[in-house]
N, C-alpha and C positions, 0 to 999 in steps of 0.2 A: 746258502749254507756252505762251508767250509769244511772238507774233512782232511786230517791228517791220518798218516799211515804209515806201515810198512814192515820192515822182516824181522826174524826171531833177530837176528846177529846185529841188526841197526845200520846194515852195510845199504838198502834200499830205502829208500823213504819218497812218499808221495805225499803229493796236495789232491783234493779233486772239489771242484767248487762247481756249485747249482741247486736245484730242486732232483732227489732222487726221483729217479724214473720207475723203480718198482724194490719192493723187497721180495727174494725169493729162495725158495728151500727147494732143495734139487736133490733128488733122491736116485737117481741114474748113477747105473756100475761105474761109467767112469769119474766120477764125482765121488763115490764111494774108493776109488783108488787113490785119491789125490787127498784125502780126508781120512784114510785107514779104516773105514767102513762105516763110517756114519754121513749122513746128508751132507751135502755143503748150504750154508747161509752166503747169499749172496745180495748186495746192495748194486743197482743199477745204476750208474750215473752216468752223465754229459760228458762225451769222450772230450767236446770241446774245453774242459772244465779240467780237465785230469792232466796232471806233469809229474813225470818223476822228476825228483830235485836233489836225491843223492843215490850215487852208488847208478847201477845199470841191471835189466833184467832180460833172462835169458826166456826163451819161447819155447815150446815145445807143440808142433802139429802132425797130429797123425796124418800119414801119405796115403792107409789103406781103408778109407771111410770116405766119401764125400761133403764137399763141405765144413770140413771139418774146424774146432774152434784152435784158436791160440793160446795155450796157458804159460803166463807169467809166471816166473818166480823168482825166487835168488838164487843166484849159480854158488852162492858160497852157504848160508842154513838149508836151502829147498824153498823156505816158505811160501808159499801158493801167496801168490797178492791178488792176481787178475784173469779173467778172461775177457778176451775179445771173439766176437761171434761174427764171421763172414756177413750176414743178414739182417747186421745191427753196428749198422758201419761207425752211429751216432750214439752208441753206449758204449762202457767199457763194466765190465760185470766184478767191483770189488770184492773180495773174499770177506767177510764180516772178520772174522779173526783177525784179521792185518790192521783193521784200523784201530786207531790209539783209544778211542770211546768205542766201542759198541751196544752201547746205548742206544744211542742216534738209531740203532736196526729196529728197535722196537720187536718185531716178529714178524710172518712172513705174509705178504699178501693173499700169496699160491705156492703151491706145493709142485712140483712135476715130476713127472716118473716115478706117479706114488706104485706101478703096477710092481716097480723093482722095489720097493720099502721095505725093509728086514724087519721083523714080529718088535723087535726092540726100539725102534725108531719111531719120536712122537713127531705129529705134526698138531699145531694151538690148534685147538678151538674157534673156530671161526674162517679158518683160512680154507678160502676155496682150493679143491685140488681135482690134480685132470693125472689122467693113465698113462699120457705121456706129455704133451704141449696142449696149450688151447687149439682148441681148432684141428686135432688131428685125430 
């Protein structure tokens, strides 16, 4: 599979090609900052698989949390593209928004951090959800 992407202003643009690794709804404050209070949709794919092809994106890592993740974006709209996770050195965590079809997201696997989910925010039908990660 092929996906194209990229920012409000057209100044970033990505390829990422593979088999998605997960669809996911993320309902965690800080994902609620980066999205203005509602979940972020996020498409997991094969960091092997991913290039940016125009324009450059700036990062942003919190220094007072451990482990913390790296969020992409445009230094010139903001537009949130990506995360990359310390502990998932072989994914790169697309923003569903950013890409040209979001279609392809169909809906979300899993849900996490549904314990922080605001009374307004749906998660489908069907989609398993955990309180914060699996397994934690």
């Amino acid at each position: 599979m092929k996906l194209e992407g990229g920012c409000y202003c057209k100044q970033v643009r990505y390829v990422a090609e593979g088999e998605p690794m997960g669809r996911i709804q993320c309902h965690c404050r800080e994902c609620m900052y980066i999205t203005g209070g509602s979940p972020t949709e996020i498409l997991s794919m094969p960091a092997a698989g991913f290039k940016i092809v125009k324009g450059e994106t700036k990062g942003f890592t919190r220094t007072d949390i451990p482990n913390a993740v790296t969020r992409e974006f445009c230094p010139n709209c903001g537009t949130h593209v990506l995360t990359r996770v310390p502990s998932m050195p072989n994914a790169v965590l697309i923003k569903v928004g950013s890409l040209d079809d979001q279609t392809v997201y169909g809906k979300p696997d899993i849900a996490l951090f549904t314990r922080e989910k605001l009374a307004f925010h749906h998660i489908p039908e069907g989609t398993r959800a955990f309180e914060t990660t699996p397994g934690r």
